[in-house]
KEDREN-736092 format. One record per residue (C-alpha): residue number from 1; residue in three letters; x, y, z. Coordinates in steps of 0.1 Angstrom, whole numbers, plus 5000, padded with zeros to 4 digits. Example, Ala and Ser with C-alpha at 12.3 -4.5 7.8 and 13.67 -1.06 7.14 Angstrom:
% KEDREN-736092
+-----+--------+------+------+------+
: num : residu :    X :    Y :    Z :
+-----+--------+------+------+------+
:   1 :    Ala : 5123 : 4955 : 5078 :
:   2 :    Ser : 5137 : 4989 : 5071 :
+-----+--------+------+------+------+
***
This chain:
% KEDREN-736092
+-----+--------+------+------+------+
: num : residu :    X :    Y :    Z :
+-----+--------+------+------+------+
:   1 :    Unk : 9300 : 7367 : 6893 :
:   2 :    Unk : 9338 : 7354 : 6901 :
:   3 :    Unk : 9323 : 7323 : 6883 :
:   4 :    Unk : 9320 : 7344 : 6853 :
:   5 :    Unk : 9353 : 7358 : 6849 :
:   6 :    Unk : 9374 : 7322 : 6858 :
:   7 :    Unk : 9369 : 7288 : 6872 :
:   8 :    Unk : 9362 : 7286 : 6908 :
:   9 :    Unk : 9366 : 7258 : 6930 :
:  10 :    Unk : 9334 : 7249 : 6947 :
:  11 :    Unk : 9319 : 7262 : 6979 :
:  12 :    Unk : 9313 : 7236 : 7010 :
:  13 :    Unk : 9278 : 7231 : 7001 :
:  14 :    Unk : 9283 : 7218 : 6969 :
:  15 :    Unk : 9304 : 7186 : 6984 :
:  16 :    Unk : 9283 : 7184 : 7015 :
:  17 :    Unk : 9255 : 7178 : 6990 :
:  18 :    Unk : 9268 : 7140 : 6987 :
:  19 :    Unk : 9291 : 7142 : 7017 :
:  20 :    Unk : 9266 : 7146 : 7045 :
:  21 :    Unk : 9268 : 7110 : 7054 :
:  22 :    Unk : 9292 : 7093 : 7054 :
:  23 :    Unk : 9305 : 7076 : 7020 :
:  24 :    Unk : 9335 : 7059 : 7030 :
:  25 :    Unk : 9358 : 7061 : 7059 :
:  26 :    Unk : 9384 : 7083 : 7048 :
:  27 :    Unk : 9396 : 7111 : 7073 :
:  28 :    Unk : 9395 : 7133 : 7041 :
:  29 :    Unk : 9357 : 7131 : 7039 :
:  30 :    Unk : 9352 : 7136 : 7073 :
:  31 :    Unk : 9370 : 7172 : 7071 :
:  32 :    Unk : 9344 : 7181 : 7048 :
:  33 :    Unk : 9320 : 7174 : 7074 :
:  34 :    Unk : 9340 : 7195 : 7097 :
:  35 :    Unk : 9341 : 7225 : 7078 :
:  36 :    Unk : 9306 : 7221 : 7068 :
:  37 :    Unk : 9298 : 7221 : 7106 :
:  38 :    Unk : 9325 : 7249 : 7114 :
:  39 :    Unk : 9305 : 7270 : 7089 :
:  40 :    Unk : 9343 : 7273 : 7067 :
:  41 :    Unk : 9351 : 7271 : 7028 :
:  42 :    Unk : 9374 : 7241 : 7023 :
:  43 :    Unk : 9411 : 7255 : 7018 :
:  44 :    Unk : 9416 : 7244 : 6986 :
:  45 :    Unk : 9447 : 7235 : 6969 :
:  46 :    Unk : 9442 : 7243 : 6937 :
:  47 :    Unk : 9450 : 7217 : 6903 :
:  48 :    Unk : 9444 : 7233 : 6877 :
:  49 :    Unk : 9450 : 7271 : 6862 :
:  50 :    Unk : 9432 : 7284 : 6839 :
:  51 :    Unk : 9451 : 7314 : 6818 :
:  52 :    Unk : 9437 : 7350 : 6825 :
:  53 :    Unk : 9427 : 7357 : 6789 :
:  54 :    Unk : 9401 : 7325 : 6792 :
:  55 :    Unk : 9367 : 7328 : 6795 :
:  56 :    Unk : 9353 : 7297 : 6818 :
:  57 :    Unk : 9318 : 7289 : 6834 :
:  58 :    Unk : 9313 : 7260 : 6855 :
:  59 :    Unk : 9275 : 7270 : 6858 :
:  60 :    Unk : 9275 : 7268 : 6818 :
:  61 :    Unk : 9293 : 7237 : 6812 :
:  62 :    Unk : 9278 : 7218 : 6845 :
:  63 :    Unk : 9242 : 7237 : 6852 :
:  64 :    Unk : 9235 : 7243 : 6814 :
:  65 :    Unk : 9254 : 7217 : 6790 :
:  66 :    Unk : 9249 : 7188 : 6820 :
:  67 :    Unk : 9287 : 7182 : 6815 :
:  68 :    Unk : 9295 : 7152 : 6840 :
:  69 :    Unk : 9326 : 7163 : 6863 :
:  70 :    Unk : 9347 : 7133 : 6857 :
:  71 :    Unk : 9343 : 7147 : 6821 :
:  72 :    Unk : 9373 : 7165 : 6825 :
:  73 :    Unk : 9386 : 7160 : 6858 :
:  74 :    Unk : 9389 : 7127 : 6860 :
:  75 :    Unk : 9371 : 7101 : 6886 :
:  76 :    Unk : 9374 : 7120 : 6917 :
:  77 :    Unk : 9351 : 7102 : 6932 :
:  78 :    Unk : 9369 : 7072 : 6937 :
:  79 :    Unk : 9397 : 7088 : 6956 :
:  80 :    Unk : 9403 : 7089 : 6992 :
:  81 :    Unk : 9428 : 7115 : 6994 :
:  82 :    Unk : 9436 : 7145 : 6975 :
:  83 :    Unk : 9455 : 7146 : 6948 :
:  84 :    Unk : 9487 : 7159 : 6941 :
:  85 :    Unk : 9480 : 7166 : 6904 :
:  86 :    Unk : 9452 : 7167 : 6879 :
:  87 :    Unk : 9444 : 7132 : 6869 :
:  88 :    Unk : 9434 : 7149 : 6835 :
:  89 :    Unk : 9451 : 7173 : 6818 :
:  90 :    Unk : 9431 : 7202 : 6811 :
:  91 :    Unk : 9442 : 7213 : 6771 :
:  92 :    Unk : 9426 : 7232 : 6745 :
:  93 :    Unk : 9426 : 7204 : 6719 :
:  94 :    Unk : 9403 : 7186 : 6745 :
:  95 :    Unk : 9380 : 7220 : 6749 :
:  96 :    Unk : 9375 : 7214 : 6710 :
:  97 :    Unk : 9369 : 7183 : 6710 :
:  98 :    Unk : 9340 : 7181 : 6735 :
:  99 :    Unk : 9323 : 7214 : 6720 :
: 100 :    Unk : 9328 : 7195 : 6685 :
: 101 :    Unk : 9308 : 7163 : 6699 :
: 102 :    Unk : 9285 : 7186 : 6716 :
: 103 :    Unk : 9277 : 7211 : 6689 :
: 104 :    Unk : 9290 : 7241 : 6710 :
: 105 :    Unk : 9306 : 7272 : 6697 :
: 106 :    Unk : 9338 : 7268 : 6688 :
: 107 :    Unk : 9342 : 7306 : 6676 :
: 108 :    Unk : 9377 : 7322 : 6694 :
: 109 :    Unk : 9354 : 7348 : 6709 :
: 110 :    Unk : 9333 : 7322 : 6731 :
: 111 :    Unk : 9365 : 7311 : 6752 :
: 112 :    Unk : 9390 : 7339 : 6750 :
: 113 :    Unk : 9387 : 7372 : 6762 :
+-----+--------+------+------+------+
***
């Protein structure tokens, strides 16, 4: 339900699902492993903020729309560390945008609460 109400980071099991074996050779992927093993959530630190009166799914824009990740967050995937900052800004013009292409609501009600 806390997916519901704002954006969540995920869970372990969602980035042991391509980190189980090994991908590269970065100590960073490996502490996935770890706390995959250790049965702990990955301390996040978190990138992005969403404000309070926002409505945001990641089941309905992933699960449901098929919305690629890089999408709006950039190309994770080819890091091997962290990062210190989004590599994509996050704006409401882009929101638009995407739900324009898409043919998603773009009715206030649908995004802010």
């Amino acid at each position: 339900m806390a997916d519901r109400i704002r954006a969540t980071l995920p869970g372990v099991e969602v980035c042991i699902g391509c980190h189980e074996e090994a991908v590269t050779d970065s100590p960073e992927e490996e502490k996935i492993r770890g706390y995959d093993g250790g049965g702990e959530e990955i301390p996040w630190q978190r990138l992005y903020r969403v404000p309070r009166h926002v409505f945001f799914s990641h089941r309905r824009h992933v699960h449901v729309a098929r919305v690629e990740c890089t999408t709006c967050h950039g190309d994770m995937g080819s890091l091997t560390r962290p990062p210190p900052r989004p590599l994509k800004k996050i704006a409401m013009k882009a929101c638009l945008a995407c739900h324009r292409d898409r043919g998603a609501p773009i009715d206030c009600v649908s995004c802010h609460r």
